[in-house]
Biopython code that builds the backbone (N, CA, C, O; Angstrom):
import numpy as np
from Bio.PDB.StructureBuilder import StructureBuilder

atoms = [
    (1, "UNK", "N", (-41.438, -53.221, 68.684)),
    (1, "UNK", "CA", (-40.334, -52.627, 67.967)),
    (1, "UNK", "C", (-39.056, -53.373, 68.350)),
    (1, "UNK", "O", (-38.922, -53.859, 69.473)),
    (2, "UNK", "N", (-38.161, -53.451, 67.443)),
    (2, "UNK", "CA", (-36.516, -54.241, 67.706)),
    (2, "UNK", "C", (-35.789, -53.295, 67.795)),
    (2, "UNK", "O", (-36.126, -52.159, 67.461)),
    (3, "UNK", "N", (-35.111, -53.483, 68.076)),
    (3, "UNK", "CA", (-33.463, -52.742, 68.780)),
    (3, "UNK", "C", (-33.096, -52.274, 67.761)),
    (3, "UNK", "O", (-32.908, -51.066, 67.905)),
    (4, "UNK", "N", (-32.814, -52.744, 66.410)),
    (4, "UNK", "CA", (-32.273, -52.020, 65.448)),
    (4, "UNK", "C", (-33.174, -51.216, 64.716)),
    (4, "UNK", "O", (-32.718, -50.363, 63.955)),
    (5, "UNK", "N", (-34.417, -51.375, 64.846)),
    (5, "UNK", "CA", (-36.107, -50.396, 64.502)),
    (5, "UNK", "C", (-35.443, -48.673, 65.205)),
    (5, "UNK", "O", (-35.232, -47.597, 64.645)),
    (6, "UNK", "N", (-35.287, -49.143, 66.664)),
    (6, "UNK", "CA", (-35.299, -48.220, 67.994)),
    (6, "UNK", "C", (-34.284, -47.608, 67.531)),
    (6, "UNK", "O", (-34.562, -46.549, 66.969)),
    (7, "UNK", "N", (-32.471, -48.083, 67.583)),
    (7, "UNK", "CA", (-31.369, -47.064, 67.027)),
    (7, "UNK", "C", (-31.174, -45.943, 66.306)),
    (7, "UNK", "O", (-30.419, -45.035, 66.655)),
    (8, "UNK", "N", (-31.905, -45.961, 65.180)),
    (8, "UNK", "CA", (-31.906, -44.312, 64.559)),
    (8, "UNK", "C", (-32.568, -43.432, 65.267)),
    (8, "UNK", "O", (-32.418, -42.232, 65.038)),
    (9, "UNK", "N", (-33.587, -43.975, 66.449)),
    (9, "UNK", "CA", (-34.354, -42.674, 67.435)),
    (9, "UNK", "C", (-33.574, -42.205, 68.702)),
    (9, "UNK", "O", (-34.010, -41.283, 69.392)),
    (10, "UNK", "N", (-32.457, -42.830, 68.985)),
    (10, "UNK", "CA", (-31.653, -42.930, 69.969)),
    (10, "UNK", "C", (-31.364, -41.243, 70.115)),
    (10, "UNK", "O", (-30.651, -40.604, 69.341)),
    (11, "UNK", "N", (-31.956, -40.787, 71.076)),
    (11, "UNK", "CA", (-31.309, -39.189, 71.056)),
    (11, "UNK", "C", (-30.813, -38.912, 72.043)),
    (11, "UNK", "O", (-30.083, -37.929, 71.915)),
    (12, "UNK", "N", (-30.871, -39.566, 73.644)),
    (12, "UNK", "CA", (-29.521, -39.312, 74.635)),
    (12, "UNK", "C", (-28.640, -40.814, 74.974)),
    (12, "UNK", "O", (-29.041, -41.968, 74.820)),
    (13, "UNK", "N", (-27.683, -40.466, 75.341)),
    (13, "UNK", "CA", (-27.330, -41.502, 75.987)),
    (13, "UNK", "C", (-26.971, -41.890, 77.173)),
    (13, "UNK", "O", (-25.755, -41.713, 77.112)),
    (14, "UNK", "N", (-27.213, -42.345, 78.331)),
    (14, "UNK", "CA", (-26.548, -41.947, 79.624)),
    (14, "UNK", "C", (-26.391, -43.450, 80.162)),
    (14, "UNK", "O", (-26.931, -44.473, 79.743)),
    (15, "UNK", "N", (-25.365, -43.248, 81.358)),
    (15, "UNK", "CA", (-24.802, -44.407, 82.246)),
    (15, "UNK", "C", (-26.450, -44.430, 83.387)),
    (15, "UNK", "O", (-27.534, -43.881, 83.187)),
    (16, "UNK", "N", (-26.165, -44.961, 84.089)),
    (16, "UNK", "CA", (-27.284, -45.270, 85.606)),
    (16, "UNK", "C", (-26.438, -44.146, 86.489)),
    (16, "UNK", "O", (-26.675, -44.066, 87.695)),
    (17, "UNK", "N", (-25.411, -43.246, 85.852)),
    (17, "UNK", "CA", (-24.697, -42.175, 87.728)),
    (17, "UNK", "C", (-25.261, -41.128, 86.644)),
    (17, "UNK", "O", (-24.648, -40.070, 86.788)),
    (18, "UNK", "N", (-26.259, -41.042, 85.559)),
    (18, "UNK", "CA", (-26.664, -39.665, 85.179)),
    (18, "UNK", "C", (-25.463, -38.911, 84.360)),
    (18, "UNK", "O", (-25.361, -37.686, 84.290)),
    (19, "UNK", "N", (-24.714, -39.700, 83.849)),
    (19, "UNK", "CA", (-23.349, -39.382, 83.157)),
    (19, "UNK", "C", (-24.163, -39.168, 81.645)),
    (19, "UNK", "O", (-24.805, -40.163, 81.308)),
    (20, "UNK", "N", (-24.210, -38.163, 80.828)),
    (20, "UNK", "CA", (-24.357, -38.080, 79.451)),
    (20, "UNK", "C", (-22.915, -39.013, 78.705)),
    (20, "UNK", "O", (-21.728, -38.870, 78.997)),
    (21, "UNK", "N", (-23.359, -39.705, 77.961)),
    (21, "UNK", "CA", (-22.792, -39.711, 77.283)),
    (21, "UNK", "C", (-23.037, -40.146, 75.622)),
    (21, "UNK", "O", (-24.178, -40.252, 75.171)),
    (22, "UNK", "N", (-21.479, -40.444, 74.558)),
    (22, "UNK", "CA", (-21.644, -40.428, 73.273)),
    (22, "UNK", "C", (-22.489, -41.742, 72.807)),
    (22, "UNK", "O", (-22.819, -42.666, 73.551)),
    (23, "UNK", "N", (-22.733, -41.642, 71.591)),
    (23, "UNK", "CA", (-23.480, -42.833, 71.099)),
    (23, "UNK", "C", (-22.492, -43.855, 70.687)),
    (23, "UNK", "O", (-22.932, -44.945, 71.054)),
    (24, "UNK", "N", (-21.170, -44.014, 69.993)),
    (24, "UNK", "CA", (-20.623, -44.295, 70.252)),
    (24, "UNK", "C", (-19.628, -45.059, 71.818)),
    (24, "UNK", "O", (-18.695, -45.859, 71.753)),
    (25, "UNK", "N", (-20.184, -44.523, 72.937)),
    (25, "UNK", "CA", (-19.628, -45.473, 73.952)),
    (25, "UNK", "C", (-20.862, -46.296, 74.301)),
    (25, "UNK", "O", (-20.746, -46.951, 75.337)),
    (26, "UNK", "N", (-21.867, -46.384, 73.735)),
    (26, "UNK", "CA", (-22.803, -47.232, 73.847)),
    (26, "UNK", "C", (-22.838, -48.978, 73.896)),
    (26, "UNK", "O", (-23.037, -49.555, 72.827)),
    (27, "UNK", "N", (-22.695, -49.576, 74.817)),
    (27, "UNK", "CA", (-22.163, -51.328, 74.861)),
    (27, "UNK", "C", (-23.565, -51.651, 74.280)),
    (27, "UNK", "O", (-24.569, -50.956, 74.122)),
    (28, "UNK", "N", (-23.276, -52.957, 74.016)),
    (28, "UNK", "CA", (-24.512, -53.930, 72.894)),
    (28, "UNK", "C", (-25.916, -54.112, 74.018)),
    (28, "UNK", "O", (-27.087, -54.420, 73.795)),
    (29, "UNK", "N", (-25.160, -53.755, 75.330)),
    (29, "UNK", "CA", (-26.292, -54.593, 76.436)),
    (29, "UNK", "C", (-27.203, -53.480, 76.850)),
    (29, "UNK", "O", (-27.999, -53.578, 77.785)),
    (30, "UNK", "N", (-27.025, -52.271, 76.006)),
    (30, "UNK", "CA", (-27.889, -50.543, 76.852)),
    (30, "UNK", "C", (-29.200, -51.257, 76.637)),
    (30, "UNK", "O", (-29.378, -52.070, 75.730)),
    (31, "UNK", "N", (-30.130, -50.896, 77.548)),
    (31, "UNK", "CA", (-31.552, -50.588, 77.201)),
    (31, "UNK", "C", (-31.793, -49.452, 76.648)),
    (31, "UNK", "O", (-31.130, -48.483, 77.018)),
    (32, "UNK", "N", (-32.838, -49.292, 75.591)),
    (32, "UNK", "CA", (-33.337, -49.007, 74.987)),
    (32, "UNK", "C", (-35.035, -48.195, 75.514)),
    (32, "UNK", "O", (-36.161, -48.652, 75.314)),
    (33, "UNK", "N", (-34.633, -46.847, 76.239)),
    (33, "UNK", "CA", (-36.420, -46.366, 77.014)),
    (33, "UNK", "C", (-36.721, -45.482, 75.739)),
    (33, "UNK", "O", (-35.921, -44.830, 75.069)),
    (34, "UNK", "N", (-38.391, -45.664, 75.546)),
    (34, "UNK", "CA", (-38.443, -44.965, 74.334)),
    (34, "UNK", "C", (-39.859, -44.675, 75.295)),
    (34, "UNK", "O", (-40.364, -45.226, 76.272)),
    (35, "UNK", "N", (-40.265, -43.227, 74.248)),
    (35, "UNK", "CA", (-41.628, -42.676, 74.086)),
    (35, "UNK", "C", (-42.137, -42.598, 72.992)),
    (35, "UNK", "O", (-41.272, -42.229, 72.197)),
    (36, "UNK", "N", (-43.141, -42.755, 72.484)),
    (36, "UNK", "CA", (-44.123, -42.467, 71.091)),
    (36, "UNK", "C", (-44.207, -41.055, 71.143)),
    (36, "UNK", "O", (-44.889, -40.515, 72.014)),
    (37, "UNK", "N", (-43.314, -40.120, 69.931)),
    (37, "UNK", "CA", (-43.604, -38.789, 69.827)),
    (37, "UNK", "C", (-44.556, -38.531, 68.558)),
    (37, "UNK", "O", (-43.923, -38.087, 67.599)),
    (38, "UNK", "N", (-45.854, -38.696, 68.343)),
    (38, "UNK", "CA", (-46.839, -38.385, 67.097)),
    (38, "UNK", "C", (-45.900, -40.110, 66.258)),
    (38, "UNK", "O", (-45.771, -41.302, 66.535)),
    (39, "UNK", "N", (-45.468, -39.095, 65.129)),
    (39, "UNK", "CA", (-45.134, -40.543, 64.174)),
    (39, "UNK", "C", (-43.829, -41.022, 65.241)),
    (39, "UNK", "O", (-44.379, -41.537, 66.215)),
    (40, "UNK", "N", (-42.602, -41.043, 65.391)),
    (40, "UNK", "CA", (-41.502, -41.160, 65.452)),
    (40, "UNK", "C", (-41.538, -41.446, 67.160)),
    (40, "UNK", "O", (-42.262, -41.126, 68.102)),
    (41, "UNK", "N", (-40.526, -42.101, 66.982)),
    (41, "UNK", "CA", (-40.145, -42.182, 68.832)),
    (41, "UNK", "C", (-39.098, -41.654, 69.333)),
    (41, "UNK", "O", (-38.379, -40.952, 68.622)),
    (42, "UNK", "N", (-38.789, -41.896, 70.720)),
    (42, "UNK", "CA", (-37.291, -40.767, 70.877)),
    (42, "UNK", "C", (-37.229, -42.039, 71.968)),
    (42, "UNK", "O", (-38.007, -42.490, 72.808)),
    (43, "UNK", "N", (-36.067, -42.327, 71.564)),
    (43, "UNK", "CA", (-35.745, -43.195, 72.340)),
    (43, "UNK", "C", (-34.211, -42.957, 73.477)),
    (43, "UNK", "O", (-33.145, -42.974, 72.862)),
    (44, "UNK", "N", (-34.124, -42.767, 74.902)),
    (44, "UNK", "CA", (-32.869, -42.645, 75.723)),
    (44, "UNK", "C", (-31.516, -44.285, 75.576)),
    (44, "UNK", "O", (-32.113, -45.347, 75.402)),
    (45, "UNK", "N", (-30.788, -44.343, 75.607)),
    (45, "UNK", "CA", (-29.806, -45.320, 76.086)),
    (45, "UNK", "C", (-29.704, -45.417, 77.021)),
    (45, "UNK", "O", (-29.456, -44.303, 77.482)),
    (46, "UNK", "N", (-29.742, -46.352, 77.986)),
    (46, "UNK", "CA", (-29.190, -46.696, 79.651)),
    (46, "UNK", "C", (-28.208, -47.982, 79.777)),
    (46, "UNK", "O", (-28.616, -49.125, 79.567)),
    (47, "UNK", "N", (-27.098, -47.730, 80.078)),
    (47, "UNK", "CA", (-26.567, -49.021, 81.067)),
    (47, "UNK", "C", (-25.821, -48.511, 82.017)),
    (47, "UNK", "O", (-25.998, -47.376, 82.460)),
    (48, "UNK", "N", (-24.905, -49.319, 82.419)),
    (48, "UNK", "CA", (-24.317, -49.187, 83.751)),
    (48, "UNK", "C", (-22.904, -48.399, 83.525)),
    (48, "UNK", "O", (-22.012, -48.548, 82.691)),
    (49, "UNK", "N", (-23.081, -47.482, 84.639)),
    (49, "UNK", "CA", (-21.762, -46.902, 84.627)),
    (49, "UNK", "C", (-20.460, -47.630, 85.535)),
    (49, "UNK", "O", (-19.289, -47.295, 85.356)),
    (50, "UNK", "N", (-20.884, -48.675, 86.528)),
    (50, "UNK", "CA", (-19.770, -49.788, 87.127)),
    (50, "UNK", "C", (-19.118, -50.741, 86.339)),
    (50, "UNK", "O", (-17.956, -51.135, 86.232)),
    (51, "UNK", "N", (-20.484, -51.070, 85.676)),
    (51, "UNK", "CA", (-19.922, -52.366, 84.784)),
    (51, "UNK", "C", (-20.451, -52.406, 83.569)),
    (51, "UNK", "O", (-21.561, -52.938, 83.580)),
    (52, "UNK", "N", (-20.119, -52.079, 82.604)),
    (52, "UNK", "CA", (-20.665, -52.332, 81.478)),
    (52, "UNK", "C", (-20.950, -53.932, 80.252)),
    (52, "UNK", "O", (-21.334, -54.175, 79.108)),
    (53, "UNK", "N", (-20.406, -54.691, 81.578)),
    (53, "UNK", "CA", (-21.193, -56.239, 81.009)),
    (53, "UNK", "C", (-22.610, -56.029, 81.816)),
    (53, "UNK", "O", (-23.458, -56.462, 81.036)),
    (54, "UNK", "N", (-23.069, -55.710, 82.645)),
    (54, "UNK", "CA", (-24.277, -55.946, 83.396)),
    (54, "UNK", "C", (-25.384, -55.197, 82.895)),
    (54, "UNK", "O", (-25.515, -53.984, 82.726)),
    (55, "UNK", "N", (-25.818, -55.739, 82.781)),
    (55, "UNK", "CA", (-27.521, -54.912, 81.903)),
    (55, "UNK", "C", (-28.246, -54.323, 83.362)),
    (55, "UNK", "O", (-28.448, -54.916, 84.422)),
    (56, "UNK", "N", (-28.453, -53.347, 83.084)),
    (56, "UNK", "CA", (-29.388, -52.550, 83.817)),
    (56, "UNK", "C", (-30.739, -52.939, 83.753)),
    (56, "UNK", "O", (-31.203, -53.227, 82.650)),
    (57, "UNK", "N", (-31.546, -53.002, 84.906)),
    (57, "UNK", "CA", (-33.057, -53.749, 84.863)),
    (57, "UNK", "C", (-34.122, -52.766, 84.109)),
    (57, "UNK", "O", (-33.753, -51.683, 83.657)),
    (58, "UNK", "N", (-35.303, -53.165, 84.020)),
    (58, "UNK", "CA", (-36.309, -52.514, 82.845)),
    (58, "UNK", "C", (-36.292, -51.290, 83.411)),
    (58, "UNK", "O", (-36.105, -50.291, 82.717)),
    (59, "UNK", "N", (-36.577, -51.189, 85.362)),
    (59, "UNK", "CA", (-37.330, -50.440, 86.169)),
    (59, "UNK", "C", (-35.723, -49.428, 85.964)),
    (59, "UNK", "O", (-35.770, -48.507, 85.149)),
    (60, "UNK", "N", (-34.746, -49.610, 86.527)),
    (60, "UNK", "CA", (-33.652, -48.706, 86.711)),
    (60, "UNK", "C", (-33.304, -48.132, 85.351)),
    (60, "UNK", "O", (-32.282, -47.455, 85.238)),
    (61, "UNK", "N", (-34.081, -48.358, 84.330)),
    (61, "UNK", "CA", (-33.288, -47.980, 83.194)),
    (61, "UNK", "C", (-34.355, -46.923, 82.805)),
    (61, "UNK", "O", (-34.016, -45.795, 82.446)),
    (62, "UNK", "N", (-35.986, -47.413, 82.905)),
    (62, "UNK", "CA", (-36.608, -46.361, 83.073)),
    (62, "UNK", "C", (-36.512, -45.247, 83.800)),
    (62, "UNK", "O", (-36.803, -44.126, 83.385)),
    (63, "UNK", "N", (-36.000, -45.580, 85.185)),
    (63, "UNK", "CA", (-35.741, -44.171, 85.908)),
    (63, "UNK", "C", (-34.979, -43.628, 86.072)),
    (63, "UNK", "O", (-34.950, -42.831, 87.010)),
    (64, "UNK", "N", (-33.721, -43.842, 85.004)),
    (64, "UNK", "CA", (-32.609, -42.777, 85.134)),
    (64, "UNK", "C", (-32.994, -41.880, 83.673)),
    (64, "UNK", "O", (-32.633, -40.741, 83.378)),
    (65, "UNK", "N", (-34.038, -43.040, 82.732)),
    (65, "UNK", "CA", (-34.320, -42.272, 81.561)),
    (65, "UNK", "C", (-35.691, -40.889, 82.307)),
    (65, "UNK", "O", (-35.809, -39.694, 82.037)),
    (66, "UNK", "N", (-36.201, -41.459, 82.921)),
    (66, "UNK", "CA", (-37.073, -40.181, 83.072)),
    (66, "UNK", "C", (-36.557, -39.156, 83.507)),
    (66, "UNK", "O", (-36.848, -38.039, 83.079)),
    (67, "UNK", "N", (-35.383, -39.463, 84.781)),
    (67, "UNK", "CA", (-34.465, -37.986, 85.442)),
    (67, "UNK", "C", (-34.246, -37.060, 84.566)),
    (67, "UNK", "O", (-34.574, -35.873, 84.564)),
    (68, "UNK", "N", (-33.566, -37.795, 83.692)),
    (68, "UNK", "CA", (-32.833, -36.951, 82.875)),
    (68, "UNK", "C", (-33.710, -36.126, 81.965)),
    (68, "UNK", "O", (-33.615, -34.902, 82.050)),
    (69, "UNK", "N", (-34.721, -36.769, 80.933)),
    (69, "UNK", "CA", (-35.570, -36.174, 80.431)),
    (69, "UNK", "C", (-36.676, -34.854, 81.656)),
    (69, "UNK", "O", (-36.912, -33.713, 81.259)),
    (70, "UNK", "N", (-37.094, -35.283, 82.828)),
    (70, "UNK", "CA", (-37.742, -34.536, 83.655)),
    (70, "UNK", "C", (-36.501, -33.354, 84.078)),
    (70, "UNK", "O", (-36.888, -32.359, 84.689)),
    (71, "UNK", "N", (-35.003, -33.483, 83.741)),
    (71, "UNK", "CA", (-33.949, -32.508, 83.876)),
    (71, "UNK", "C", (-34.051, -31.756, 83.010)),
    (71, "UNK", "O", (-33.474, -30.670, 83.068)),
    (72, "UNK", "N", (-34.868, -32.139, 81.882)),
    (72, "UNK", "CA", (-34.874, -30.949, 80.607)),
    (72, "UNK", "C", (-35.879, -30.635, 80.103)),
    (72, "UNK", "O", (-36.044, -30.135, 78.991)),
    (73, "UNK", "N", (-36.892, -30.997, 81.156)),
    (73, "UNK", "CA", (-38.279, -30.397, 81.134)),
    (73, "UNK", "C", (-38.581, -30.987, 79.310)),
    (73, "UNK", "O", (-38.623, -30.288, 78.297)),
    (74, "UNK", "N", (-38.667, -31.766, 79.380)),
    (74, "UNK", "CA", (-39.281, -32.856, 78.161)),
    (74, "UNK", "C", (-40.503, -32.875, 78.003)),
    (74, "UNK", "O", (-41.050, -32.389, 77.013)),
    (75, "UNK", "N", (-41.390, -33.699, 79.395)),
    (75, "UNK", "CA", (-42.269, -34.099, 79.251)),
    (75, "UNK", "C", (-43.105, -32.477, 80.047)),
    (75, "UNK", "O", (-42.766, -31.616, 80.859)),
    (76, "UNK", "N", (-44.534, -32.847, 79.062)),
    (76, "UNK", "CA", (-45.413, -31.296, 79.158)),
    (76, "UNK", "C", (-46.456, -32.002, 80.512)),
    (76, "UNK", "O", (-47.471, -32.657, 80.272)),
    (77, "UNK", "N", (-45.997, -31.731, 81.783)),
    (77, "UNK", "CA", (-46.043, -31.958, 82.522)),
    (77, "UNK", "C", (-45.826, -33.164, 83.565)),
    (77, "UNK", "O", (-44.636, -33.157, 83.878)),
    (78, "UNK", "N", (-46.453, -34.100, 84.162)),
    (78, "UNK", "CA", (-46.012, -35.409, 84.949)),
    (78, "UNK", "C", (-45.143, -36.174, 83.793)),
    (78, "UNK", "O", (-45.248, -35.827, 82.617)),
    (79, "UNK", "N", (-44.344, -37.155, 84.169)),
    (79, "UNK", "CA", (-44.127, -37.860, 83.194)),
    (79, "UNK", "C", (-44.711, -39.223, 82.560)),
    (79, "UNK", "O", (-45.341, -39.919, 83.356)),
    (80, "UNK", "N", (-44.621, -39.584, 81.570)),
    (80, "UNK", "CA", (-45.555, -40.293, 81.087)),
    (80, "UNK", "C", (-45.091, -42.157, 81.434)),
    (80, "UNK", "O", (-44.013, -41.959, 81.994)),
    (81, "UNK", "N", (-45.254, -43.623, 81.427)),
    (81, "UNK", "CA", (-44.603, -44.650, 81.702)),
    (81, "UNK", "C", (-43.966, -44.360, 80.036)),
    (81, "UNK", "O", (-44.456, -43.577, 79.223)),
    (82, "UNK", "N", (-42.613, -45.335, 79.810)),
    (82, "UNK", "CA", (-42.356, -45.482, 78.600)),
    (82, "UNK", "C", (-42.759, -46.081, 77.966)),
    (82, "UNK", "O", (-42.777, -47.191, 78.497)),
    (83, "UNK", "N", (-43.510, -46.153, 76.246)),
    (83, "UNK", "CA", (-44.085, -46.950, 75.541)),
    (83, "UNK", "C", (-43.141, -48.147, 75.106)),
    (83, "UNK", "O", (-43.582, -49.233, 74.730)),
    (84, "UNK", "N", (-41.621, -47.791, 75.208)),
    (84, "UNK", "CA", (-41.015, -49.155, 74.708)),
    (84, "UNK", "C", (-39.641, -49.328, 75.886)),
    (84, "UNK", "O", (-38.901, -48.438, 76.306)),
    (85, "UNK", "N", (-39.639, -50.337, 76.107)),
    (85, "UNK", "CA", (-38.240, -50.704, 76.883)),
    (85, "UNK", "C", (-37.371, -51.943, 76.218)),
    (85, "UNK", "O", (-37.496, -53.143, 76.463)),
    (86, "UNK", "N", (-36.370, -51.245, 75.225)),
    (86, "UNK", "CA", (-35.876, -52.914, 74.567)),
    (86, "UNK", "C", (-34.148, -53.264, 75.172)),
    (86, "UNK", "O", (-33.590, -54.319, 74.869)),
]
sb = StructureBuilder()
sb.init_structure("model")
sb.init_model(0)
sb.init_chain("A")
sb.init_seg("    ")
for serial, (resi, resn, name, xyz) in enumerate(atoms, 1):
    if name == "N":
        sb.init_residue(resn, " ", resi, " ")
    sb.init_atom(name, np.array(xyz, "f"), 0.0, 1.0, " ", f" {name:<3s}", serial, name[0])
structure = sb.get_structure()
């Protein structure tokens, strides 16, 4: 899947300090953690809340996306790896 495939599934957005934020403050460099929900995916935003030129790595971007989702009791029990990281 491409980045612009992934964008319309975009349903949180957060920094790496667990900061929610808008889709709109979203920089070009967020990763992209997604899960396969049946048809559709749901995909989190991650980058950095220090610097927002610095891309956040695959691994740190996955695990601020799982916190947060495992914060809202998402996943129906353990959590799952992510099917897409773009």
């Amino acid at each position: 899947m491409k980045r612009e495939q992934a964008t319309p599934y975009i349903s949180l957005c957060i920094d790496d300090a667990l900061g929610e934020r808008s889709i709109d403050d979203m920089p070009a460099n967020a990763r992209l953690v997604g899960w396969q929900c049946g048809f559709e995916p749901m995909f989190v935003a991650v980058w950095s809340y220090q610097d927002r030129s610095v891309r956040v790595s695959d691994l740190s971007a996955e695990c601020v996306a799982v916190k947060i989702l495992e914060a809202r009791r998402w996943f129906s029990g353990e959590p799952t790896p992510a099917d897409y990281i773009i």
